[in-house]
N, C-alpha and C positions, 0 to 999 in steps of 0.2 A: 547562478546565484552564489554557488559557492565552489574552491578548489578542493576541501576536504574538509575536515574536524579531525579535533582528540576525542577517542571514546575516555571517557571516565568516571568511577564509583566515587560515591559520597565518600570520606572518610568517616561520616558522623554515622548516615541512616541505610548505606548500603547501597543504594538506587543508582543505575546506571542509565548515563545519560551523554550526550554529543556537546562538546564547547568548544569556546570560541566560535558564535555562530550569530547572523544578521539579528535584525531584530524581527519581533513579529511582524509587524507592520513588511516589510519587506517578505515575510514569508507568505503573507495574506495575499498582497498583489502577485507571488510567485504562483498560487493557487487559480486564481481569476485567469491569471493570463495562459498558463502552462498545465489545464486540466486536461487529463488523458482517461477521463473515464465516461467521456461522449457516447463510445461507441459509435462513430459516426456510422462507420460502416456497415452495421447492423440496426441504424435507425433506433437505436438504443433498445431490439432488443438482446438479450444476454444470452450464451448457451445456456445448453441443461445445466451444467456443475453450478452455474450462475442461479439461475433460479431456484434450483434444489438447497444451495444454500440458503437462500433468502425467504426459503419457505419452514426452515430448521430452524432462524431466528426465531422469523415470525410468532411459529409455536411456544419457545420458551417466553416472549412477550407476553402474550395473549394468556398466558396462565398469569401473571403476576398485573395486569390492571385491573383496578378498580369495579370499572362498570364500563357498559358497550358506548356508557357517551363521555367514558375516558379523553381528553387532550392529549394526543400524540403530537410528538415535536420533535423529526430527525436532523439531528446537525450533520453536513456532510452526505448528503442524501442523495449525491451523484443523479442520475436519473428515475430514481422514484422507486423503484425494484421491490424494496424492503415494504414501503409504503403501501403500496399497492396490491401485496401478500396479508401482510395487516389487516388491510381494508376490506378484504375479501373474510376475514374470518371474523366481519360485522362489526368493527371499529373503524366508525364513518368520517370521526371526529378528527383525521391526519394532515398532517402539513410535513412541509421539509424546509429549510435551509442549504445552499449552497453557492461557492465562490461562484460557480461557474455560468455565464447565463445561459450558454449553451443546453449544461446541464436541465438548468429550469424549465427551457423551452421544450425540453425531448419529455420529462416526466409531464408538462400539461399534455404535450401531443400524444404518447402515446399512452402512459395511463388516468389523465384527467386531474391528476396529483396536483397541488397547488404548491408549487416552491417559489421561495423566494433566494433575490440571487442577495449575500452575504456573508462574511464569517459568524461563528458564533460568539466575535465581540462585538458586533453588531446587536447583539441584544439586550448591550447593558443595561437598556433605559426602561426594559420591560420586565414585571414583575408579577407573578403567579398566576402563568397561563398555561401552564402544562401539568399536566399530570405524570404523565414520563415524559425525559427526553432521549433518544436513543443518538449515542455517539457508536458509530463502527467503525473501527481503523481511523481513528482522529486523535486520539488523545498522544498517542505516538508522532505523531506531525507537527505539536503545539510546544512551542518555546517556552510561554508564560503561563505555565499549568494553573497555580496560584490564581493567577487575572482570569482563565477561565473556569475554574471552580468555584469561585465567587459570580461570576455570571449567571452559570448554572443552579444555584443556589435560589439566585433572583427569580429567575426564572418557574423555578419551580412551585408550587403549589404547598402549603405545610402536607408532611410527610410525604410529597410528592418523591418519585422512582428514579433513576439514573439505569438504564441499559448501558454496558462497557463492553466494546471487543478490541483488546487488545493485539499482539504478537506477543508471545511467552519469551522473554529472553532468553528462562532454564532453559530451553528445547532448541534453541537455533540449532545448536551442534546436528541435536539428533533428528532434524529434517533438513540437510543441508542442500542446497541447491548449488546454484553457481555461489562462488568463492567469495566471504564478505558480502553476500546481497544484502543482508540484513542491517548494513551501512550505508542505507544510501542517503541522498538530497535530502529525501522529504522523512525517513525516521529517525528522529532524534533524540527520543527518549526509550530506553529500552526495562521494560519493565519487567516482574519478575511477580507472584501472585502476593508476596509480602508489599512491593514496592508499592502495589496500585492498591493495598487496603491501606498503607501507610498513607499516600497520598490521600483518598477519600477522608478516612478519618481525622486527619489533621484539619480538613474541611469543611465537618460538619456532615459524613454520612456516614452510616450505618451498613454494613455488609448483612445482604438478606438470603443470596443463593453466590457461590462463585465456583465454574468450573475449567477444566483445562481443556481444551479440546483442539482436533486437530480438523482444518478445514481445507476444503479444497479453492485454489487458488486457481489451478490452468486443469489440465485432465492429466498430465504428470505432474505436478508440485501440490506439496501440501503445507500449509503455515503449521504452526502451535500458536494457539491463541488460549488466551484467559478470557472466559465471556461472564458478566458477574450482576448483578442485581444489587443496586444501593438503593438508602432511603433516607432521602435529607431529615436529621435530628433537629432538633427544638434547643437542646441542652450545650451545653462547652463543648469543641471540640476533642475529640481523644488523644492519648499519646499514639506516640510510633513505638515499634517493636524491631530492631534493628534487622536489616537484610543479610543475613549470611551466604548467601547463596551466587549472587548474581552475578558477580566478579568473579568466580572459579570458574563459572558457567559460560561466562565471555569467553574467559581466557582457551576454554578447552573448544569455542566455537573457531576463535583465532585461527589455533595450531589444526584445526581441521581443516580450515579455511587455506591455509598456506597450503597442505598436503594434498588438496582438491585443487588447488592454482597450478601446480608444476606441470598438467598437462598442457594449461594454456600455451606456456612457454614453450615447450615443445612444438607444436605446432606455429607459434607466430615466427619463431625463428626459422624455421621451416619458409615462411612466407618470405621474410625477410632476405633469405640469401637467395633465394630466386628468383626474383625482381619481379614477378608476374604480374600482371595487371588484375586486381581484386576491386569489388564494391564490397562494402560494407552493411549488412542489415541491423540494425538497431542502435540509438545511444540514448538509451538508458544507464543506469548502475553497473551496470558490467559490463559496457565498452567503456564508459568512462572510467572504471579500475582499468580495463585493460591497455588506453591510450595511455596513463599516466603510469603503470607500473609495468609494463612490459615491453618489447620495440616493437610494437603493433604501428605505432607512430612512425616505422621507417618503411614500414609496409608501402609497393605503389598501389594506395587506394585510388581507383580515381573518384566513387561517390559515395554516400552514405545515404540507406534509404531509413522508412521509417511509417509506422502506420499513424502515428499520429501526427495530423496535420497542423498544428499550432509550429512544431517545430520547421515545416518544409521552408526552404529559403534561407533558412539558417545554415550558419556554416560551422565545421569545427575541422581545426589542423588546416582551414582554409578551403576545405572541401563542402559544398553543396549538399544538404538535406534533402533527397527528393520522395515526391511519392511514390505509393509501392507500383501504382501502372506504366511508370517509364522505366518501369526492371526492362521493360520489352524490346528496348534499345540498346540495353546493355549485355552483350551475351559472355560479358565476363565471368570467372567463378563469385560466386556468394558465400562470405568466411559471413554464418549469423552468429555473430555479439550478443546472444540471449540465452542462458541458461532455461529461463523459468519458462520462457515461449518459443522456446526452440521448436518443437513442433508443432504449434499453430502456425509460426513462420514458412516452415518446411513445407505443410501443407496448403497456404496462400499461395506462396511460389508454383506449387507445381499444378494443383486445382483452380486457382481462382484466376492468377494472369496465365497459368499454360505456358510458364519458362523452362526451356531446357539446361539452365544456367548448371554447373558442377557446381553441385551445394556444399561447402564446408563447415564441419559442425566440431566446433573445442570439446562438446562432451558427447558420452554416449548413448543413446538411446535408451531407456530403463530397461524396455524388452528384452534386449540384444545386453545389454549388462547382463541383467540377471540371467543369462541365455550364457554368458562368458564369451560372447563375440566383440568383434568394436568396426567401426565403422569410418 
């Protein structure tokens, strides 16, 4: 969809944010067509760290509705997870929304969930039907904050709820994964816990709980997230309170980011003057930094594999996407392009197709880090 962006801070209000960038509409069908949170291979269901988180929301939800036949409304509801944690703690009254219809189809299948397949500007035309709406990891992905805060507005109920989980931009630094992940495709607004009370209130909500917290993403990687409790007001919008923070915060994620990258380099060059024949695991955000900012690209890959199957067939550098069960024909090494799932990877590989491939891995292990070994 896209080659890159400028990251950059308001001059006015602080708020960091990705431009020069498609339009929504463009990002909407990018959604529909390129969802990777199927789980296909697990029939949508999620590991523990998946469930456990989705049962932590749940809790802080379920203190703040109304009544047990509260309207829940998840935008972004991937396969039903959250919903259906929800549900279970006797709020019967849930639905979801999402692009994907894949998505929609695995939350009727496997928890009975009723989604419907859409963006959340899809619901312009509908007008206080919820009680809360729950966005998780959405509001970061959305171009036209503005055109969706007004929807949500609609949508809402008087003094109706807003659930927010963001990524904390203050904290990229200090949970750092692979190099620049927190740039990728799909986030494009990076918020900061002034930025997102700034935004709500300019919009017509009220900040009622908001906290920082740090969530588990894979069973090595952890986000910083802001998760926060709004409540659409009746009266004028409020001022903003300028962001001081969110631009040093970038900047010091950057120069982390650089000083985390030079091992890449190290190793790709490595690959590079010994012409060896490599396949490629993952392109996601961080093979694609790594194609375009490194000479990964002179590497002889011959393929690139990938768990999500929307991309198989797809080419890049001219090379073939395929799936992860014809690794078994290939017994070349595996350089995996994944910081954040490097060892999910690792262990697909060697557990689930039983490849003896030499695995090559850019970072190291957290274990064996913090152990002072490397691998």
């Amino acid at each position: 969809m896209l080659n890159g962006y400028d990251v950059v801070v308001c001059p006015d209000c602080g708020c960091g944010f990705a431009d020069d960038l498609p339009t929504q509409d463009e990002f909407n069908s990018y959604y529909k067509g390129l969802s990777r949170y199927e789980s296909p291979e697990r029939a949508g269901e999620n590991p523990v760290f998946e469930r456990d988180r989705a049962a932590a929301i749940a809790g802080l939800i379920a203190g703040s509705l109304p009544s047990r036949d509260a309207r829940v409304l998840e935008v972004g509801c991937a396969t039903g997870r959250l919903l259906h944690e929800i549900r279970g703690r006797g709020f019967a009254n849930v639905s979801g929304l999402d692009p994907s219809p894949s998505c929609a189809k695995t939350a009727s299948r496997e928890f009975g969930i009723a989604v419907e397949t859409g963006t959340l500007f899809d619901l312009s035309g509908r007008e206080g039907e919820a009680d809360m709406v729950i966005l998780v990891g959405v509001l970061e992905h959305i171009r036209d904050l503005s055109g969706a805060l007004t929807v949500l507005r609609k949508v809402l109920k008087a003094e109706g709820r807003l659930y927010l989980e963001v990524p904390d931009a203050c904290e990229f630094a200090t949970w750092l994964d692979a190099p620049f992940q927190q740039f990728s495709v799909e986030h494009i607004n990076f918020f900061s816990r002034r930025s997102l009370e700034n935004l709500l209130a300019v919009n017509g909500f009220r900040v009622l709980n908001l906290d920082c917290l740090a969530r588990a993403v894979t069973e090595t990687s952890t986000m910083p997230v802001i998760a926060a409790i709004f409540e659409k007001t009746g009266g004028p919008a409020a001022r903003w309170v300028r962001d001081e923070n969110t631009e040093t915060r970038l900047l010091d994620y950057i120069r982390r980011s650089r000083v985390l990258g030079q091992s890449d380099t190290a190793v790709i060059d490595g690959l590079v003057e010994s012409g060896d024949p490599i396949v490629i695991w993952g392109v996601g955000t961080n093979a694609t930094r790594l194609l375009s900012t490194t000479r990964l690209g002179e590497a002889n890959i011959l393929a690139f594999f990938d768990s999500n199957p929307k991309v198989h067939g797809k080419e890049v550098l001219g090379v073939t996407i395929r799936p992860p069960a014809e690794l078994r024909e290939m017994p070349y090494p595996v350089l995996i392009a994944s910081r954040v799932f490097q060892d999910e990877i690792e262990r697909q590989i060697r557990e689930d197709l039983l490849c003896p491939n030499r695995i090559i891995r850019l970072y190291p292990d957290e274990r064996e880090a913090e152990a002072g070994t490397s691998r």
